[in-house]
C-alpha positions in Angstrom: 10.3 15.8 -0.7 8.7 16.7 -4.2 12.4 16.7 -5.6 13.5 13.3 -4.4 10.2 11.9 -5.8 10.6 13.6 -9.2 14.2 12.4 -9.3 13.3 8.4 -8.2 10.7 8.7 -11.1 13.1 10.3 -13.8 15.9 7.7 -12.6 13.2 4.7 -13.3 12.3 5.9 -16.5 16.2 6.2 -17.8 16.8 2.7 -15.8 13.2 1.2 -18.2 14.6 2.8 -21.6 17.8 1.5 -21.2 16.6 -1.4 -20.6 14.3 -1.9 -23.5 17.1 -0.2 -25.6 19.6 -3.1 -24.8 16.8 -6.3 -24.3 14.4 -6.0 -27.0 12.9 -9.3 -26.4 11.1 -7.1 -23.2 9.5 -5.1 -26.0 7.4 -8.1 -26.9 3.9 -7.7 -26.3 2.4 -11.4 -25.0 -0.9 -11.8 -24.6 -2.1 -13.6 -22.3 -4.4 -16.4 -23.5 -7.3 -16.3 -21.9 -10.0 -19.4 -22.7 -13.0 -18.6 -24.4 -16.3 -20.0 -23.6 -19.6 -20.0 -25.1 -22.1 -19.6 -22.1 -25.1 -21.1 -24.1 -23.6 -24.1 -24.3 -22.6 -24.7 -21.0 -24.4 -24.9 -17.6 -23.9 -22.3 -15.0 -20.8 -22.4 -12.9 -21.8 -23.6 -9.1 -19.7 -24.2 -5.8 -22.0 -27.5 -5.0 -19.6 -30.1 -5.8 -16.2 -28.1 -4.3 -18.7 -27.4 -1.0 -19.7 -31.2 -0.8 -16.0 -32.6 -1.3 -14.4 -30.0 1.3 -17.0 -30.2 4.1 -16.4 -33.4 5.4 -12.8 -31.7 6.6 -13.8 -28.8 7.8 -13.6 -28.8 11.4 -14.4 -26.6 14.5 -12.0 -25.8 17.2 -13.0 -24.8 20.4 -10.3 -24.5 23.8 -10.7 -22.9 27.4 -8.0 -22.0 29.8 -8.1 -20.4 32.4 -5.7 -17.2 33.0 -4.8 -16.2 36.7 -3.6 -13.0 37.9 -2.4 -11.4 41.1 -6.2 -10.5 42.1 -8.9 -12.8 40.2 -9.0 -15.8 37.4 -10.0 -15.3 34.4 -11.5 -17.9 31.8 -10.2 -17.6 28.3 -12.6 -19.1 25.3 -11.4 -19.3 22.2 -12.9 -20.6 19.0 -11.4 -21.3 15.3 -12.2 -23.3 12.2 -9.9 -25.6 10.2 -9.6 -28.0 7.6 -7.9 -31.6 7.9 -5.1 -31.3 5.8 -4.0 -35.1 5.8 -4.9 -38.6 7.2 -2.9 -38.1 9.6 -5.2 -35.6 11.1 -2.9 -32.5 10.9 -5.6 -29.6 10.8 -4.9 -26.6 9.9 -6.8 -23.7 11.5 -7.2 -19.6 12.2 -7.7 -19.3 16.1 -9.8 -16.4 17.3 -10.7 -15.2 20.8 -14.4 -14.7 22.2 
């Protein structure tokens, strides 16, 4: 076990040096830019306006059935949120069961 993980690890490190051997450009070191902010001269970050756009489509889901077997019935209540994706009125939602 110890062997085959030793091996996997020496066969990555020969695959990466060869690699960087024959592509230099992978050598490159990128950073990433990252914006800078100055926090005194803006006002705090808040989820008000992205709450008050998004919860006019948000949308409960709630569904009975009723499941019968060979000996009794059985009511099944489930319950999910959604969003409204379009006009149409597509929602889409994550179902659980009470």
């Amino acid at each position: 076990m110890f062997v085959k993980l030793l091996r996997s690890v020496a066969i990555g490190l020969i695959v990466g040096a060869i690699l960087l051997a024959v592509m230099p450009s992978l050598r490159k070191i990128n950073p990433i830019a990252v914006p800078q902010f100055d926090s005194t001269d803006e006002t705090p970050a808040s989820y008000n306006f992205a709450v008050r756009r998004a919860a006019p489509a948000v949308v409960n889901v709630y569904n009975r059935s009723m499941n019968s077997t060979a000996h009794n019935q059985l009511e099944i209540r489930t319950l999910g949120s959604g969003v409204i994706m379009d006009q149409r009125g597509y929602i889409i939602y994550q179902q659980t069961r009470d």
